[in-house]
N, C-alpha and C positions, 0 to 999 in steps of 0.2 A: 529765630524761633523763641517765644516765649519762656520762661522758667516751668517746670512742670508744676511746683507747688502755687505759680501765678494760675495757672492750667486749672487746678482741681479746686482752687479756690472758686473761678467764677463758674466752673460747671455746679459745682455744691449753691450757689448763688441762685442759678438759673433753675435747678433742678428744685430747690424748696420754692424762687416764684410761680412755676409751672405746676407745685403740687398744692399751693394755696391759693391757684387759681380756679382750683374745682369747681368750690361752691357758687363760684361767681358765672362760670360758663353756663353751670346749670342752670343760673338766672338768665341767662344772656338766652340761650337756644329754648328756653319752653312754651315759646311761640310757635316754633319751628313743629315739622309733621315729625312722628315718632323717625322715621325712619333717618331724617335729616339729625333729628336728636343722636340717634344712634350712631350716625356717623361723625357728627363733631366730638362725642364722648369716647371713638374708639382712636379716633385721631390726636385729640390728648393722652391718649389711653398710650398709645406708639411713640408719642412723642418723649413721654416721661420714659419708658422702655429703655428707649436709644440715649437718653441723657445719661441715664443709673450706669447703662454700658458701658458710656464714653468714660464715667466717673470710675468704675471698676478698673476701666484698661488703664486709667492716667494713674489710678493707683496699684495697679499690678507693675507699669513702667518705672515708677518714681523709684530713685535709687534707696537705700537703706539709711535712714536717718541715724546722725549723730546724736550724741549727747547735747546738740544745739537745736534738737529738734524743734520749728514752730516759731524758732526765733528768728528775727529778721538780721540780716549780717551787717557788721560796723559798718559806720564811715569811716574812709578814711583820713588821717589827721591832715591839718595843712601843713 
């Protein structure tokens, strides 16, 4: 299994592509019938939901950071 702070990194990743993706879907679906509009935008709408969640629980899980918090751990010497 992954590291959890590898975890929350790429959900924070996915979750800011997914919310700077707004403006762009709304270009993309304005061909579309209202009602198709409506459902692509409630569809990102759920999608960002479930990301914030995932990102809430990986950081409800993550153990309590040290005074090393953020830092990435040594290599070891040879």
């Amino acid at each position: 299994m992954l590291p959890t702070a590898y975890r929350i990194k790429r959900v924070k990743k996915t979750l800011r592509w997914f919310e700077e993706d707004i403006p762009l879907l709304n270009m993309r679906v304005k061909d579309l019938s209202a009602e198709r509009q409506r459902s692509a935008r409630q569809f990102a709408a759920a999608l960002i939901s479930q990301t914030r969640a995932e990102l809430h629980r990986l950081l409800e899980e993550q153990p309590e950071a040290g005074p090393e918090a953020g830092e990435s751990p040594c290599e070891p010497a040879d």
